[in-house]
RODO-2510 file (C-alpha; in nm, 4 decimals, decimal comma):
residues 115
     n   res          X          Y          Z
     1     x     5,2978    -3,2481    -7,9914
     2     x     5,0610    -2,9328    -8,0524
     3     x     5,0976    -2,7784    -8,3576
     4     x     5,1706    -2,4478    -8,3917
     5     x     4,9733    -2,1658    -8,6250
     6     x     5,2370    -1,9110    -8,6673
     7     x     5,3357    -1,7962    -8,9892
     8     x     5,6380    -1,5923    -9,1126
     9     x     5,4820    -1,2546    -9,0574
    10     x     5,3752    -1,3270    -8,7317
    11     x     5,7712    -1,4158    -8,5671
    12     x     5,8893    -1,1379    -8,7905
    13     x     5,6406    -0,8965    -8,5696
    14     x     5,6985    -1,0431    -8,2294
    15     x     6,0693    -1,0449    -8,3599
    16     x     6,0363    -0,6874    -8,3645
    17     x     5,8655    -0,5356    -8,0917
    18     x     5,9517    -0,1989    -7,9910
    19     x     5,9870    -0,1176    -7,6295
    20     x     5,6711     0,0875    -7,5841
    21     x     5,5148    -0,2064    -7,8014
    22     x     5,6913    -0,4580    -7,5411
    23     x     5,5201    -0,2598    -7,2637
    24     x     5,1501    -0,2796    -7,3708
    25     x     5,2146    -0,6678    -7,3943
    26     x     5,3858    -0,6828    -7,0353
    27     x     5,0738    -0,4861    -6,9333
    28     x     4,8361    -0,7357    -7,0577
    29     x     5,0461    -1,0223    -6,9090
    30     x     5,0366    -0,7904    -6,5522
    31     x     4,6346    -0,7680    -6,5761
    32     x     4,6200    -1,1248    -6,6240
    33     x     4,8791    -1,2132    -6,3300
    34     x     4,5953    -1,1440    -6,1264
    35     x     4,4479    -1,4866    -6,0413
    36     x     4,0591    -1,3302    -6,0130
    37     x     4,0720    -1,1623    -6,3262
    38     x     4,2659    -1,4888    -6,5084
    39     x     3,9648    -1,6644    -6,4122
    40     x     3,7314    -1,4114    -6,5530
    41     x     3,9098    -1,4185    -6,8880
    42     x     3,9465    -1,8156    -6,8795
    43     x     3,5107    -1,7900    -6,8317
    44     x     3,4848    -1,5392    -7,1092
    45     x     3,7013    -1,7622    -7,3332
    46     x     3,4858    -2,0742    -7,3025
    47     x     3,1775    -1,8302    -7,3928
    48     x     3,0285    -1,5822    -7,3655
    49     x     2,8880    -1,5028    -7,0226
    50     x     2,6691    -1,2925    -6,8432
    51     x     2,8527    -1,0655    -6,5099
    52     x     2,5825    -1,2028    -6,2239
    53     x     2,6832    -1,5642    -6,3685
    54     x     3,0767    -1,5219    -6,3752
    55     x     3,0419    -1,3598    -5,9964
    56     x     2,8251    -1,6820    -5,8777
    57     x     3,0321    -1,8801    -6,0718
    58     x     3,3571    -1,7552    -5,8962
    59     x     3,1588    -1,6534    -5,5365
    60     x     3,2744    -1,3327    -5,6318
    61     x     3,0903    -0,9938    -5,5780
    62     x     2,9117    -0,8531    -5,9462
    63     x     3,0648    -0,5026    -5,8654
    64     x     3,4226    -0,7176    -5,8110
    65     x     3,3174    -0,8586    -6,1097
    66     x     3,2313    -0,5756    -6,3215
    67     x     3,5752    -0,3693    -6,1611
    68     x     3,7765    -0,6428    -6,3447
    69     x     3,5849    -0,6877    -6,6368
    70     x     3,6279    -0,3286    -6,7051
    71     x     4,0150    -0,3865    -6,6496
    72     x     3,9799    -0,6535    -6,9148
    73     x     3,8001    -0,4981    -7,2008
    74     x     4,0383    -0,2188    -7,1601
    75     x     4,3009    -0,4475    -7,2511
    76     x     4,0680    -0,6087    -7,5539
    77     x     4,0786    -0,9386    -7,4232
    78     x     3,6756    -0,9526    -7,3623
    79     x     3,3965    -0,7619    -7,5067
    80     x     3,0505    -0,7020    -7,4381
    81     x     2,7520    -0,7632    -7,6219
    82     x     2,4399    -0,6972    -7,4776
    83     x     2,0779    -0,9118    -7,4953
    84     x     1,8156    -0,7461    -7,3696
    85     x     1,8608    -0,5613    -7,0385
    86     x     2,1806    -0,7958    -6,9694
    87     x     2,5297    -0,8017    -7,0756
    88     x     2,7327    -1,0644    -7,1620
    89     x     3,0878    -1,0902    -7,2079
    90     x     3,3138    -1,3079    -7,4261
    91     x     3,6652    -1,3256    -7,5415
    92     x     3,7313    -1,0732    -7,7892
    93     x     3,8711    -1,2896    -8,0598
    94     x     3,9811    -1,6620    -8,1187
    95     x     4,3640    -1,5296    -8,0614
    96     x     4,2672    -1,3942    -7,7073
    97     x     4,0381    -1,7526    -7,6645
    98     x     4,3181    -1,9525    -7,8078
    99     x     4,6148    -1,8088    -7,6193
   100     x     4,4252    -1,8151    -7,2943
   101     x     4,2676    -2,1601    -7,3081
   102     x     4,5992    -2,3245    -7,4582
   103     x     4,7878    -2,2150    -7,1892
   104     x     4,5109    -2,3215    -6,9360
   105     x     4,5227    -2,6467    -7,0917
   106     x     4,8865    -2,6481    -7,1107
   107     x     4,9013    -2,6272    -6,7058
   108     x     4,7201    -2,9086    -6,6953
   109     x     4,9983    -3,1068    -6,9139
   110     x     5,2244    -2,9872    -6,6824
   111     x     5,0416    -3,1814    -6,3386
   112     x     4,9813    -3,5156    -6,5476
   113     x     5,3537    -3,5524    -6,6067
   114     x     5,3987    -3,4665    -6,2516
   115     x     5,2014    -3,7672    -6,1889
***
């Protein structure tokens, strides 16, 4: 059984989302529906990475690339931090890294009790 971080606080916020608060978080979900930039953000959660290795990575053009990564930072779930003359992008927090590898992880759960 996982085990669960949320405290008191937390469920009393998510408890009490506004609507315009409910429609930021919809909008997040929305970016992430899309299956190319899920797994941008799934790359950026396992660490940080650099835009010419997620778009070989995912045989995926770097201006595709950059187009979603934009998308995403917008959204805070990645942020950049550059080395040199490159970027590289990572998850902007262990929430963002957390929720979206958890719930990667949890797919998988799903197709071994298929099995």
């Amino acid at each position: 059984m996982p085990q669960t971080t949320w405290t008191p606080e937390a469920l009393a916020r998510v408890s009490s989302l506004t609507r315009d608060q409910a429609t930021v978080l919809a909008e997040v979900f929305r970016l992430l529906g899309d299956p190319s930039r899920l797994r941008i953000a799934l790359l950026c959660a396992a660490g940080a990475r650099a835009v010419t290795d997620i778009a070989e990575q995912l045989d995926m053009s770097v201006s595709l690339v950059s187009h979603h990564l934009r998308l995403l930072r917008a959204a805070r779930l990645v942020r950049p931090e550059r080395q040199g003359r490159q970027v590289f992008y990572s998850a902007t927090d262990d929430n963002v890294r957390c929720v979206l590898i958890d719930m990667a992880d949890h797919m998988f759960e799903w197709g071994e009790q298929d099995e």
